[in-house]
Structures are given as C-alpha cells and as structure tokens.
C-alpha positions as CSV (number, residue, x, y, z in Angstrom):
1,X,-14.1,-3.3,-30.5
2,X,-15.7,-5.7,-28.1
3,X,-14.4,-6.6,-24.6
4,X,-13.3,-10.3,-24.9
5,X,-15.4,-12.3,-22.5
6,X,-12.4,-13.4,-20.1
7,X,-11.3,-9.5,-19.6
8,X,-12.4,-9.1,-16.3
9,X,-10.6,-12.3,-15.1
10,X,-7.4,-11.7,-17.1
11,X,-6.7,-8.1,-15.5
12,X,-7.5,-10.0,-12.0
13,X,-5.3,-12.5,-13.0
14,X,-2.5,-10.4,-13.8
15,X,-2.9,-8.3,-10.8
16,X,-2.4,-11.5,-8.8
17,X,0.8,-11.9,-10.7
18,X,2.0,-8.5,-10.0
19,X,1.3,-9.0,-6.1
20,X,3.3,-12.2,-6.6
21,X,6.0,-10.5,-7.8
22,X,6.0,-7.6,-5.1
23,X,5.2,-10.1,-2.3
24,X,8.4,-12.0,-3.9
25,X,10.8,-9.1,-3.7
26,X,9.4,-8.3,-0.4
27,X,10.1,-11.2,1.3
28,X,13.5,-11.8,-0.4
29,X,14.3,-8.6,1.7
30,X,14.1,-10.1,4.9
31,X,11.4,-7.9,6.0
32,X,11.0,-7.7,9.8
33,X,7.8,-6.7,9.9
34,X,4.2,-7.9,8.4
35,X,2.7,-6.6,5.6
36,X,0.0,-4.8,7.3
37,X,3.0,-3.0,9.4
38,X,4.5,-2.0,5.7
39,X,1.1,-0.9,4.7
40,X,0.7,1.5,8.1
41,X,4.2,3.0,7.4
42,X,3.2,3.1,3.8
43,X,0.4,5.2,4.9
44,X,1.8,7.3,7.7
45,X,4.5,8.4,5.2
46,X,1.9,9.7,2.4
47,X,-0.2,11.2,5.1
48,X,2.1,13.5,6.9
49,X,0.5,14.7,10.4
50,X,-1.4,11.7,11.1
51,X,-2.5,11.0,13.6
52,X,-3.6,7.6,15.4
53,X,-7.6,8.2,14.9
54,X,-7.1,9.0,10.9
55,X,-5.1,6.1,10.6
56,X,-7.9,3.9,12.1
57,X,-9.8,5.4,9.0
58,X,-7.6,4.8,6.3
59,X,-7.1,1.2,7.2
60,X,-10.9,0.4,8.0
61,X,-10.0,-0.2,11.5
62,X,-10.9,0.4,15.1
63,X,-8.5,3.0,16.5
64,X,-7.9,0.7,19.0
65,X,-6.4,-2.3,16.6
66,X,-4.1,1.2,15.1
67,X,-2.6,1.8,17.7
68,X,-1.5,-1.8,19.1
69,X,-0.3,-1.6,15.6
70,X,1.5,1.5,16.1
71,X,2.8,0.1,19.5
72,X,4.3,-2.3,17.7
73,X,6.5,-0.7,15.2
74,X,7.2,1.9,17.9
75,X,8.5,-0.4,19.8
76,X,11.2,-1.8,16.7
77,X,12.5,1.4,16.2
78,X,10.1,2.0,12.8
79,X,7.4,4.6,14.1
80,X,7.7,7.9,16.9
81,X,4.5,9.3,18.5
82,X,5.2,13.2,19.0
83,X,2.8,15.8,20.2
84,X,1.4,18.3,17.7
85,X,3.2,21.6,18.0
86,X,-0.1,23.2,16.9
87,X,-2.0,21.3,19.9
88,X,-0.3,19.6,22.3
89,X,-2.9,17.5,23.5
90,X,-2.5,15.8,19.8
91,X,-0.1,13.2,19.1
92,X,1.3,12.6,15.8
93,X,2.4,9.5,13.8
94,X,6.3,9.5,12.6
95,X,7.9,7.3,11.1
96,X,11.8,7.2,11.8
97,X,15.0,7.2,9.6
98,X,14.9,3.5,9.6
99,X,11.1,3.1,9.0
100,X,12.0,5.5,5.8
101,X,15.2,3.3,4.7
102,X,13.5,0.2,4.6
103,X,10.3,1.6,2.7
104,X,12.8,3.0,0.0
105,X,14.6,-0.1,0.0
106,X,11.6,-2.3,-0.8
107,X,10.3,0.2,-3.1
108,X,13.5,0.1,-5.1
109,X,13.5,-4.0,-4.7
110,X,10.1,-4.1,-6.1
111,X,10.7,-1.4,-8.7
112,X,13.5,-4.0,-10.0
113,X,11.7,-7.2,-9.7
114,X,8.6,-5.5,-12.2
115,X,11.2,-3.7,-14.1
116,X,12.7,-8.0,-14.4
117,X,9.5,-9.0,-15.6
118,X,9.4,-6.2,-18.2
119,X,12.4,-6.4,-19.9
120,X,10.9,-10.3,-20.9
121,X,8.3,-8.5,-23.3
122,X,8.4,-6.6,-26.3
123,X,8.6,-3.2,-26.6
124,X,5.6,-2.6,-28.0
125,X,3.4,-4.5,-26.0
126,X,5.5,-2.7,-22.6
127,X,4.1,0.4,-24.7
128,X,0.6,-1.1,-25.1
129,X,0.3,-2.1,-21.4
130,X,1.1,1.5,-20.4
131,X,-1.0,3.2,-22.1
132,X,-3.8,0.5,-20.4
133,X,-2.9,1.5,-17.1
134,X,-2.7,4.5,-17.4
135,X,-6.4,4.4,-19.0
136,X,-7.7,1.7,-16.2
137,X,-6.0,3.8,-13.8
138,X,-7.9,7.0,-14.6
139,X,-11.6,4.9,-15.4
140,X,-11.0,3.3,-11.8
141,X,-10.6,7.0,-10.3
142,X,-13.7,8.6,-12.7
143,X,-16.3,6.1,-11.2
144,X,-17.3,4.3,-8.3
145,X,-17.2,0.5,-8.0
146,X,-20.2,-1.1,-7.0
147,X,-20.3,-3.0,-3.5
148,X,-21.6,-5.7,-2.1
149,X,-23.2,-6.2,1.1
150,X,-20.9,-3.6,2.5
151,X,-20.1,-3.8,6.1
152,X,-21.0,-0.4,8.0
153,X,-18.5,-1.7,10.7
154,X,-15.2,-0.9,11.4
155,X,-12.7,-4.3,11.5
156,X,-9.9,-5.0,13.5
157,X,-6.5,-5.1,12.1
C-alpha cells in the first residue's frame, strides 16, 4: 500500500490536536505552575537521583537556567534538594508529596479528556489507531530522525 501524500502532515496535525486536548485539561486544572515546571517534575519523577547537572541535560539546558528553575518550584513547595547519602557533597532533586499529587492529578485529567475524545470514534477505528501507535511508536524508537542545522549549544530554559 502506498503512503497517501498528506501522511506526514495528518499525523502532525493530529499530534497538534492531541496537545490541544492535554494543554486543555491542563489548564482547566488551575495549574500553578508553567509547563516547562510540569515538564521538570515530569522528569525528576522518571529519573529518580537526579541531580541538578543531569537535569540540565535532559532539558537541553544550561545547568544554570535548571536550577533557577529548580529554585522556583522549591520555593512553592513542589521540589526538595537533599544531599546524596552515597556522597554528600551531591545534592539530589525531589519532588515532594504535593509535586506528586498534582502530577497524578493532571495525568488522570488528561487520561479522561483523551479517553472523551475516544469514546466519539468507532471501535474499530479506536482499534486501528492502536495498533498505529504502537507501530509509530516502536519505528520512532528503531531509527534516528534526521536533523537540521542542529545547534551544538546548550539553551536556556
């Protein structure tokens, strides 16, 4: 079977959608902090132990723009920097019982607005579009996506 012309630009366009819906439920929530804050929790919770420097590398950022970001959701309450038991002299990014709530809270507020948009289509194409994912999912992690003019330099957050 042949890839329609337009494929490219409808998966784009449907990506843009599902943001849409995310940002949607997100900001519904009455989030008190950006996006980019939700992302550095995000990360700091699926990276147990980090620490300010690999955080700088995960968001393609100076470490010096992590931590002002870390000083500010240290100072609502979301994040705690704690030495390393291991190393003293390293400090360690937490994120606190609230930081935890609210990212479990949006997840389960986006988890219903998608789950919304899904119950509006068929079965079969819900069944269809799973079994794309899944294959775009795994072809996106098999190969490596061509860049552009990619910048050597770290930005700033």
């Amino acid at each position: 079977m042949e890839r329609p012309p337009n494929l490219a630009a409808a998966v784009e366009a449907a990506a843009e959608a599902l943001i849409g819906v995310l940002d949607s439920a997100t900001s519904r929530h009455n989030v008190s902090v950006s996006p980019t804050q939700l992302r550095v929790l995000s990360l700091i919770v699926s990276h147990p132990g980090t620490n300010v420097n690999r955080l700088a590398e995960l968001l393609d950022v100076v470490p010096s723009s992590a931590s002002r970001l870390c000083d500010r959701l240290e100072a609502v309450g979301l994040l705690r920097r704690v030495a390393d038991p291991r190393d003293r002299r390293e400090v360690r990014l937490v994120p606190t019982a609230a930081a935890e709530t609210l990212l479990r809270e949006l997840q389960e507020r986006r988890h219903r607005a998608v789950q919304a948009v899904l119950d509006r289509m068929p079965n079969r194409v819900q069944h269809e579009l799973l079994l794309a994912l899944l294959a775009f999912g795994q072809a996106a992690t098999t190969t490596t996506v061509p860049q552009t003019g990619s910048d050597a330099t770290a930005r700033t957050a």
